[in-house]
C-alpha positions in Angstrom: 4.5 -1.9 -18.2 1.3 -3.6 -16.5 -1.1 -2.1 -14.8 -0.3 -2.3 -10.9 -2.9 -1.6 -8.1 -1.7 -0.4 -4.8 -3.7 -0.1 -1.8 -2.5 1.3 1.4 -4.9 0.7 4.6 -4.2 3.1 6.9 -5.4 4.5 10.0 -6.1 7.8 11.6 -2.8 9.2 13.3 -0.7 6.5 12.3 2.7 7.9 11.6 3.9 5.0 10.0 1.0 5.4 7.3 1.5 9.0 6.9 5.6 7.7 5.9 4.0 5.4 3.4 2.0 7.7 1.5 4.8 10.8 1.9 7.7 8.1 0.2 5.1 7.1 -2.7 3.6 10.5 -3.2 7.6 11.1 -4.0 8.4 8.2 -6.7 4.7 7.8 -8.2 6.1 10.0 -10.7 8.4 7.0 -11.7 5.6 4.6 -11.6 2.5 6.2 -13.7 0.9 2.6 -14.2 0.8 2.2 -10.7 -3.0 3.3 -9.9 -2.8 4.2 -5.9 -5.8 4.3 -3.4 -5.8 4.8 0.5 -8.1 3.3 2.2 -9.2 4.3 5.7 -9.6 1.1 8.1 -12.7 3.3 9.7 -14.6 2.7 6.3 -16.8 -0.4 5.4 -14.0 -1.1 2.6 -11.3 -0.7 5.0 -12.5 -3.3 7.3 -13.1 -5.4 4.5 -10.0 -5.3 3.3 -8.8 -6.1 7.0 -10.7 -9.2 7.1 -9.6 -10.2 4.0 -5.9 -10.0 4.3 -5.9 -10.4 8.0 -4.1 -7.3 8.6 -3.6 -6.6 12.2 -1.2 -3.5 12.1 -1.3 -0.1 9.9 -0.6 0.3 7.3 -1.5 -2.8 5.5 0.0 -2.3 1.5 -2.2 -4.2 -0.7 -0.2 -4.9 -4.1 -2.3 -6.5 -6.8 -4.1 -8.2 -4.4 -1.4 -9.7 -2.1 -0.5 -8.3 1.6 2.5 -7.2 1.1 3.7 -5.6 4.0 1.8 -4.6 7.3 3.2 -2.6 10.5 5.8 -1.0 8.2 7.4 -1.0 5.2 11.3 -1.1 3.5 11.8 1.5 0.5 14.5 -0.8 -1.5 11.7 -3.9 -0.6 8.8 -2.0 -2.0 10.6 -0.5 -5.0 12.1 -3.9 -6.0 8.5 -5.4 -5.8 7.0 -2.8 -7.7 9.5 -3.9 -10.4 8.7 -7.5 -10.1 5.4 -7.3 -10.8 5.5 -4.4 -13.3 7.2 -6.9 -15.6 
């Protein structure tokens, strides 16, 4: 399995972000080369990362690289990519 880097960019009180990291914190077991980091938009790397990837809503999911969701997020979506790109 490759190596997969997922960042989440999430924001203080956002419910939607707290969803995010509760749903991976409950597969990540499933997906040990996945290495996960949360990155708050109030740091320097956050708002990087928001320039970057033009990410106008929390949470922004960063996989390998590539926006791939922002606002919200689909479970079957994100678990099918993971796959993809785990190949």
């Amino acid at each position: 399995m490759k190596e997969i880097e997922l960042i989440e960019v999430s924001s203080p009180g956002c419910h939607i972000c707290k969803m995010f990291e509760e749903f991976w914190h409950s597969i990540e077991k499933d997906w040990p080369s996945v290495k996960y980091k949360n990155v708050s938009v109030l740091t320097p790397e956050g708002q990087e990362l928001i320039k970057e990837h033009m990410i106008f809503a929390s949470p922004g999911i960063i996989i390998n690289g590539e926006l791939w969701a922002t606002g919200g997020f689909d479970r079957n979506d994100f678990v099918e990519k993971l796959k993809k790109v785990s190949q």
